[in-house]
C-alpha positions in Angstrom: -105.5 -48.8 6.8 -104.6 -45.7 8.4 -104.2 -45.2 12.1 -102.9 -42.6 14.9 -101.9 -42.5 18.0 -102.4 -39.7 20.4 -99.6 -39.7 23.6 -97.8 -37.3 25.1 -94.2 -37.4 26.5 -92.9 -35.9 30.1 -88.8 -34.2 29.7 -87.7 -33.2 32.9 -85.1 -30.5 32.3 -81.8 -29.3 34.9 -82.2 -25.6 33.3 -81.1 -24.1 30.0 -79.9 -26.4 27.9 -80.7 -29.0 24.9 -82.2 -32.1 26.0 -83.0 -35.1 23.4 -85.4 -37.4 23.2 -85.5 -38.6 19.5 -85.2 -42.2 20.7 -88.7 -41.6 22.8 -90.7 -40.7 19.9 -89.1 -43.3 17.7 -90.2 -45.9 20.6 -93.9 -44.4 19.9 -93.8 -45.0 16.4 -92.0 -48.6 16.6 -95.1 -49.4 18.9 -97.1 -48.3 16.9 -96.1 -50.5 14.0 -96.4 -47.6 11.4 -94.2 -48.1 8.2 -95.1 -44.8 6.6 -96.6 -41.9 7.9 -96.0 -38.6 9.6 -95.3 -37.8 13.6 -96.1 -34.2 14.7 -94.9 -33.1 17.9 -96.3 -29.7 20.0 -94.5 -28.6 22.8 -97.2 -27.6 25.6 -95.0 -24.2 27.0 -94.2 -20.5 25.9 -90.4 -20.7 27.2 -89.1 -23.7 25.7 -88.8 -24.8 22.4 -88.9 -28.0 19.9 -85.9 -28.2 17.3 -83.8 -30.9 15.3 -80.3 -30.5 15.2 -76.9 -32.0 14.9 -77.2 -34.9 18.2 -73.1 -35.7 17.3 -70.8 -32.8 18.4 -72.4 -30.7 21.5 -70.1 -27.7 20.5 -73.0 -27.2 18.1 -75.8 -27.1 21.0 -73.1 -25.2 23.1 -73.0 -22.1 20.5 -76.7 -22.0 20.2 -76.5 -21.1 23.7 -73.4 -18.0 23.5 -75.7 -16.7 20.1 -78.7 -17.0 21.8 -77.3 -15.4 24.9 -75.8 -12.1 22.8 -79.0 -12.4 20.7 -81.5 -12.3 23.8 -79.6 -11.6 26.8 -80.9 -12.3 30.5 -82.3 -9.0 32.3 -82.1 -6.9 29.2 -84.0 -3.9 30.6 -85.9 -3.6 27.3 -87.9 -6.6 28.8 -90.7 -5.5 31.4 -92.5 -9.3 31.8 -90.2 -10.4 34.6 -92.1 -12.3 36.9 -90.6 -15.3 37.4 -86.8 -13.9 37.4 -84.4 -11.9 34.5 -84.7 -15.0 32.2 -88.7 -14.9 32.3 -89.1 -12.7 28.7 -85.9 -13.9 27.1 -87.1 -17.3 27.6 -90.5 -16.1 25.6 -88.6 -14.6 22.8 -86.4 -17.1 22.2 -89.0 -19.4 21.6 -90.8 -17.3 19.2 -87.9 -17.4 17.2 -87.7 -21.0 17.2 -90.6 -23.5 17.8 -93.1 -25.2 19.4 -94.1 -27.5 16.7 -92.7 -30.1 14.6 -93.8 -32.4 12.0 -91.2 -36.1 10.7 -92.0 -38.1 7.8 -91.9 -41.5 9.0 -91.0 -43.9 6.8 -89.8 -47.7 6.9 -90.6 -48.2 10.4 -88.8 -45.2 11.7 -88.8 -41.1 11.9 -87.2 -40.0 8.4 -84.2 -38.0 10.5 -80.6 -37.6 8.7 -77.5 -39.3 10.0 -76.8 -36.5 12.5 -80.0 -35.4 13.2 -81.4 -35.6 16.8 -85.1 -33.8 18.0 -84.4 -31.6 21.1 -86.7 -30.0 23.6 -84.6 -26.9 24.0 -85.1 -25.4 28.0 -84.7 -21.7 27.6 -85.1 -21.1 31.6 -82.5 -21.5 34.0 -84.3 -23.6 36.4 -85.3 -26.7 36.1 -88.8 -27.6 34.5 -90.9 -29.9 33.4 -92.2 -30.1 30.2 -95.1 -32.3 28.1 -94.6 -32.8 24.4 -98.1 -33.7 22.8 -97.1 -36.3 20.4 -99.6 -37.0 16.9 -98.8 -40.2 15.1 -100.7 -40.6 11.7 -100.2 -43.3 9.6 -100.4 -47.0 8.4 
């Protein structure tokens, strides 16, 4: 019979930087006692952002941050929405050009993920935050 579960999860961040938490939504849907089914996540912020990357070497994380930092640099003067400090609009952009939202088969018990794959909240500000994931769990 199919079920869902509604929860949300609470990642403190330090500032900028990847922080994972694929073994917190796994936890949901172990609990849950789904075997197949599918586990969307929305990310409750405008300067943050959900993604699932490689959780093994943190070089990887590491040069998302230098690209994103020549991509969308901290007080560009193009940027006018600077309220909250020169990473205010960057933060904004760079999460319109990644995510808020994501959506995992799960299947066997367990989120489908691939041997290196890990889900992040990525914190786009410099200071710390923290942030609520909504998390969905559908199935049986």
């Amino acid at each position: 019979m199919l079920s869902q579960l509604v929860d949300e999860l609470v990642i403190k961040t330090r500032g900028r930087g990847f922080y994972e938490f694929t073994q917190n939504v796994n936890a949901l849907v172990i609990a849950a006692k789904f075997q197949t089914g599918l586990a969307t996540l929305h990310l409750q912020h405008t300067s943050a952002s959900l993604v699932i990357q490689e959780n093994a070497d943190p070089e990887v994380r590491r040069d998302f941050e230098r690209f994103f930092a020549r991509l969308v640099p901290d007080g560009d003067p193009l940027f006018h929405h600077t309220c909250e400090g020169d990473d205010d609009m960057p933060a904004h952009v760079r999460t319109a050009l990644t995510s808020v939202n994501l959506s995992l088969p799960i299947s066997r018990g367990q989120l489908s993920l691939g041997t290196w794959q890990g889900i992040f909240l990525w914190e786009h500000r410099t200071i710390p935050h923290t942030r609520r994931v909504a998390v969905h769990l559908l199935g049986e």
